[in-house]
N, C-alpha and C positions, 0 to 999 in steps of 0.2 A: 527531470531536473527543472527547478524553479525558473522563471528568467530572469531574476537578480543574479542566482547564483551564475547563471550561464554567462551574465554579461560581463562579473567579476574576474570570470575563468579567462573570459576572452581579452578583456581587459591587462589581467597578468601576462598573458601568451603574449599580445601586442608589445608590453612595455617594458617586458622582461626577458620572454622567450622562455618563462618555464616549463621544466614538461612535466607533464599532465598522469595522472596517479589513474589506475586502473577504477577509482570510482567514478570519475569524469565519463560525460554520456558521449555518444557516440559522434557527436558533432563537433565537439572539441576536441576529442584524440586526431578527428580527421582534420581540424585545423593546424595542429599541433605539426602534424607532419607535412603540411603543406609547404611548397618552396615559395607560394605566392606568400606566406606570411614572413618569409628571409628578405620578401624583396617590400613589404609593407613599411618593416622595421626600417632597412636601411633608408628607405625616403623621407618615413619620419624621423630620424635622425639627421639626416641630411638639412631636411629643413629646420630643425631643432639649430642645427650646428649656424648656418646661411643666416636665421635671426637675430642670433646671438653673436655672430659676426657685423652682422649691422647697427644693432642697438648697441651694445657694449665694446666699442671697437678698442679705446684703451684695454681694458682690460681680459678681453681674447687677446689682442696683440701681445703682452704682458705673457700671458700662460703660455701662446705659440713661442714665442721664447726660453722658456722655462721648459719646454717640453711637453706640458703638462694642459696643452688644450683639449684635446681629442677625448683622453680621458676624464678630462673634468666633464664634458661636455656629455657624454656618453651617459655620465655617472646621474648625471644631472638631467635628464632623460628619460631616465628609467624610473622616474619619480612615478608615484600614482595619478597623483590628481595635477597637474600643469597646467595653466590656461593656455585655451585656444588664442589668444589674443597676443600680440606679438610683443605688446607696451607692459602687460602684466606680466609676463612671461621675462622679459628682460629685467623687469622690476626683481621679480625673484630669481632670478638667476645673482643679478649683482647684491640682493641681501644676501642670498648665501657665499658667495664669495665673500663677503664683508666678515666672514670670522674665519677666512684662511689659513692654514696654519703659515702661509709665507704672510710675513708680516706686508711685503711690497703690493702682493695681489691684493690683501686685503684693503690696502688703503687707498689703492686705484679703486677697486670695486665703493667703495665709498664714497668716494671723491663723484666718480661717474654716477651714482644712487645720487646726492644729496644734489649735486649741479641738476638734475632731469629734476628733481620734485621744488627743486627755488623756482627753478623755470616754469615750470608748470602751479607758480602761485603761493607755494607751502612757504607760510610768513614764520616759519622756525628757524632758530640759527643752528649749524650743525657743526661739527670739529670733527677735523680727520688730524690723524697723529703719523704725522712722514717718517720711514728709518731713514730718508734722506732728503736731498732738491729736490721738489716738487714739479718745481718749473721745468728744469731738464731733464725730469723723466718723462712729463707728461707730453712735451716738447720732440721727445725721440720717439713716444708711443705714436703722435698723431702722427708725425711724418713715416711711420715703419722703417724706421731706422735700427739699427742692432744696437743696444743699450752698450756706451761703455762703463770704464768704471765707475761708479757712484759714489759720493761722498759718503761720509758716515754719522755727518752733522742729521742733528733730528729740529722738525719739523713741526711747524703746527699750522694747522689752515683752518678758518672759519668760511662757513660759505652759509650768505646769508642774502637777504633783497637790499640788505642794507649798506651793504658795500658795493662799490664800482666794481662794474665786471662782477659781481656777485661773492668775486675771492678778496680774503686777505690773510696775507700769509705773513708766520714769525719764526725766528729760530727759536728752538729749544723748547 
């Protein structure tokens, strides 16, 4: 077997846990069944999950609520190509969140994307579209508080260098 292909094989086994077809050479079926690679997987995920806890904390807090961390997170994971880096890695984590099908994750994930890249310089203005208060959601996420009801009033926020505090925010 070539060592592209081998690195491919091992690659998928790492980030997927596939199992492996009887044409795979003999060093991969014997990875395949290895328990060190059950315990490989769960630490990269664990630290997958611990970054993505740190960097993106509204919106983990957000999905931990929803139910929907663990999963996303796992899902999200099992990517091919991730970066090693903890800043790119969170970067793309909150673009894909940013087309959520919950319209709320999505617009935290936005919100947390566009805040991180003003700060870090990006002289763009950007628009997030709230399905509600922005303020008292983002307000209940940083403190981990259990979200209550939400309004149903919609939302507009620009975040920009050009604004105080970087936000400004309108109804409708």
């Amino acid at each position: 077997m070539d060592l592209a292909l081998q690195q491919t094989e091992l690659l998928s086994l790492v980030k997927r846990g596939h199992t492996v077809g009887e044409t795979a050479d003999s060093y991969i079926r014997k990875v395949a069944q290895s328990e060190h690679l059950c315990a490989l997987r769960e630490t990269i995920l664990w630290w997958r999950t611990f970054d993505i806890q740190r960097c993106c904390r509204l919106t983990a807090s957000l999905l931990k609520q929803r139910g929907m961390f663990e999963d996303t997170v796992a899902s999200f994971a099992a990517q091919a190509n991730l970066s090693p880096f903890v800043e790119q890695l969170a970067d793309e984590f909150l673009q894909q969140m940013s087309g959520h099908h919950d319209p709320l994750v999505a617009a935290v994930a936005q919100f947390e994307l566009y805040v991180t890249k003003v700060q870090l310089g990006d002289t763009a203005e950007y628009t997030v579209h709230w399905p509600t208060d922005p303020w008292t959601l983002i307000t209940s996420l940083a403190g981990n508080q259990l979200l209550g009801p939400l309004s149903s009033q919609r939302y507009q926020m620009r975040i920009s260098r050009q604004y105080p505090g970087l936000v400004h925010i309108c109804a409708g």
